[in-house]
N, C-alpha and C positions, 0 to 999 in steps of 0.2 A: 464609477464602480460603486458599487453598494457593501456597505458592511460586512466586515462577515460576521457569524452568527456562530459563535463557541459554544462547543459542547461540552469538551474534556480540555484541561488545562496541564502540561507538565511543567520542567524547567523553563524550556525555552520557546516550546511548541504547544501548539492548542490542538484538536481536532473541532473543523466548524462542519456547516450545510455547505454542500456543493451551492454555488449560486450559477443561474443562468447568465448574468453577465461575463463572468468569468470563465467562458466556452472558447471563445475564441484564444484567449492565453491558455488554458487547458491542453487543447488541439495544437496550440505552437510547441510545448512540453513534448506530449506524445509523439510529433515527428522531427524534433532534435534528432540528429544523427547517430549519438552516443544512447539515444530514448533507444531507438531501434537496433543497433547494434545488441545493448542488455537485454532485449527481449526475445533477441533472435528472428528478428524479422528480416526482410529484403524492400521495402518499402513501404511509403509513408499514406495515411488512409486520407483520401476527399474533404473536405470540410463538410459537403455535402452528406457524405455519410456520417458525418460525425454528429454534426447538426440533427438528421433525425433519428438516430440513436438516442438524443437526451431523453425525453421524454417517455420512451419505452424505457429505460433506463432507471429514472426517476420514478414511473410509477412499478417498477417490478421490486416488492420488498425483498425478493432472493439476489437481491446485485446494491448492498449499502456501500456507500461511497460516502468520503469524508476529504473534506478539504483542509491542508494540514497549514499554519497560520504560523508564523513567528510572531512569538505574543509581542516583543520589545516595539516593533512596529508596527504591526496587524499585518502583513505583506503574505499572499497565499507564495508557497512555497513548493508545494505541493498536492499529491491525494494520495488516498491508499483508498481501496475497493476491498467489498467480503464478497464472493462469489459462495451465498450458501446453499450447501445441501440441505432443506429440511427433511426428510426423510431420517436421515441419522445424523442432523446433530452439527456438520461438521461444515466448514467453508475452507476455500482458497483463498491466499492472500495475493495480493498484487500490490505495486508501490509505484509510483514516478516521480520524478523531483523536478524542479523547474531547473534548468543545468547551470545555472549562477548559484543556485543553492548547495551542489554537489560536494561534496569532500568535507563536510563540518558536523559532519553528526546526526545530521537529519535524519538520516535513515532509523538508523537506531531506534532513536527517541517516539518517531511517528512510527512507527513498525511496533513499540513496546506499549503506546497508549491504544492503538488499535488492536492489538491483543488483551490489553486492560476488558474495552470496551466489547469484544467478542465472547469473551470468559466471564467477568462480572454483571454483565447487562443482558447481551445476548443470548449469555444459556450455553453457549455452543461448546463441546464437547475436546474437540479436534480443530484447529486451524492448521494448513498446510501450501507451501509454494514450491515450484519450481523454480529456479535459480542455474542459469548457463555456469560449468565448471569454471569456464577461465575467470569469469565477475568474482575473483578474489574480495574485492571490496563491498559487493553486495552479500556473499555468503560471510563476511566479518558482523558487518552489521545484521546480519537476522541474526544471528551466533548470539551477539550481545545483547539481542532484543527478547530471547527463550528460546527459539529454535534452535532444532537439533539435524544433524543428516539423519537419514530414514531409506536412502534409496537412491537409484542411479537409472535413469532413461539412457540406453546405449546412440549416440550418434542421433539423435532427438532433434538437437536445437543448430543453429548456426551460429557461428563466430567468425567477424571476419573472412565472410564469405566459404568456409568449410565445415564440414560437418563437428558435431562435440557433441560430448554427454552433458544432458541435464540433470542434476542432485534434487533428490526431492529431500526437504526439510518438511518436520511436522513442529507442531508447540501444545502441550498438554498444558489445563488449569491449575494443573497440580505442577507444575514444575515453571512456571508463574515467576520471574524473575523480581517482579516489585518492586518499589512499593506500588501499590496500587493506586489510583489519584481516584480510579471510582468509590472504591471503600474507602479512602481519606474521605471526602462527601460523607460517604454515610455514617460513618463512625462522628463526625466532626458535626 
């Protein structure tokens, strides 16, 4: 496997480059049972399709991905994805954790450096996700990472095979939880 290549630094997590060797672990993350479950899906996607998605992926600047690093060991842990709107400003957030990583905070932390990096670098105006009702612990962690609730899709997503609402959370520049590790950079 090849290095990864750090952008943004926090406590305990980095944001790097997606690397293309790290597809195949990638693709194992995304159809974890529990991956799909929180996303509300009903099944797991092809390698085949996954595989030539990178590169449409990679060169589309409106879909930045970020591969999230535990710095103590360099170990990818993670990604988070911006799905932007350029027109106005604004992006989707999305997140998946590798499921040995789950339950320590990760979310948080990589969810609050990728809003660092949306707000202070990218310009962008608005970031906002959907998030399944019952995922108490993934609407904890955006909570603490600046997101707020904003809104409700009636009967939207699935949970354990029945229907549920989905919360829409948004996160404004200005309500910025901080500190910022990009303006530590620049100030510093």
């Amino acid at each position: 496997m090849s290095d990864p290549h750090i952008l943004l630094t926090g406590e305990k997590l980095g944001l790097g480059m997606p690397r293309h060797d790290m597809l195949p672990e990638y693709h194992k993350w995304e159809n974890d049972a529990r991956t799909i479950l929180g996303y509300g899906n009903q099944w797991a996607q092809a390698w085949e399709v996954r595989a030539a998605g990178w590169e449409r992926q990679r060169g589309n600047d409106r879909y930045q991905q970020f591969e999230v690093v535990r710095l103590d060991d360099m170990t990818a842990v993670g990604m988070t994805v911006l799905q932007i709107n350029t027109f106005v400003r604004t992006a989707e957030f999305v997140i998946v954790l590798a499921p040995d990583a789950r339950g320590k905070g990760y979310a948080a932390e990589a969810t609050r450096l990728t809003l660092d990096w949306a707000f202070h670098l990218g310009a962008l105006r608005m970031v906002w996700l959907k998030v399944l009702e019952p995922n108490q612990a993934g609407i904890a962690a955006y909570e603490k990472a600046g997101f707020r609730k904003s809104g409700r899709l009636r009967q939207s997503g699935y949970w354990l095979g029945r229907p549920v609402d989905e919360l829409l959370m948004d996160a404004l520049p200005d309500e910025f939880p901080g500190p910022s590790a990009v303006t530590a950079k620049a100030d510093g």
